[in-house]
N, C-alpha and C positions, 0 to 999 in steps of 0.2 A: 545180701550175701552173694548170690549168683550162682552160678553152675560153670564155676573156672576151679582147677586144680589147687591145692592149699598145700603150703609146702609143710612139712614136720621134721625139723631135723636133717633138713635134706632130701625128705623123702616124698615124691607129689602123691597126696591122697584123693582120689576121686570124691568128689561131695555126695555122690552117689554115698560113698559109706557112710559118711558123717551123717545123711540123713538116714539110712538105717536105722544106724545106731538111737537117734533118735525117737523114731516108730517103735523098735521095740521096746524104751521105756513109757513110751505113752500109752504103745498097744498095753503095755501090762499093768499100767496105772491105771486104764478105764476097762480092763478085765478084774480088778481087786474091787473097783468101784460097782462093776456091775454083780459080785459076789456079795458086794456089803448089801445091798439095796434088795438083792433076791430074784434077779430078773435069768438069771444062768439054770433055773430051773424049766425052762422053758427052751432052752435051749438040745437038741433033740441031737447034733453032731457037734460036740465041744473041740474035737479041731478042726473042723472044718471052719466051725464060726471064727475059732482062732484065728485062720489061717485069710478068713477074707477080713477081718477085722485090720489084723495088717495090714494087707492090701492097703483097706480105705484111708487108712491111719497113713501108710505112705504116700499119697497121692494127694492126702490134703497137706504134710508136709511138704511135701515139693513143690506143689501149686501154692503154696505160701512163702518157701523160701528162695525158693529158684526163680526168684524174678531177674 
């Protein structure tokens, strides 16, 4: 995939966004998983964890697609 601009329409989107976009359906796919399983009770700042959960969620997408 790479970390080169992607046209749409005309329009150059940063991959940056694209991979966003991605992070936050996975961050929010393995927040419903860790809701199903029971492990979110433990959890003591729920945005906080949110918010680094992101984080991690995007940086292993990048580091995976941005080669």
């Amino acid at each position: 995939m790479g970390l080169h601009e992607w046209s749409f329409a005309g329009v150059l989107l940063s991959p940056l966004m694209i991979y966003v976009v991605l992070a936050v359906v996975l961050t929010g796919a393995l927040r419903w998983l860790l809701e199903l399983i029971g492990v979110t009770q433990w959890i003591w700042h729920e945005a906080l964890f949110d918010s680094a959960l992101f984080v991690c969620v995007l940086a292993a997408v990048v580091a995976v697609l941005g080669r």
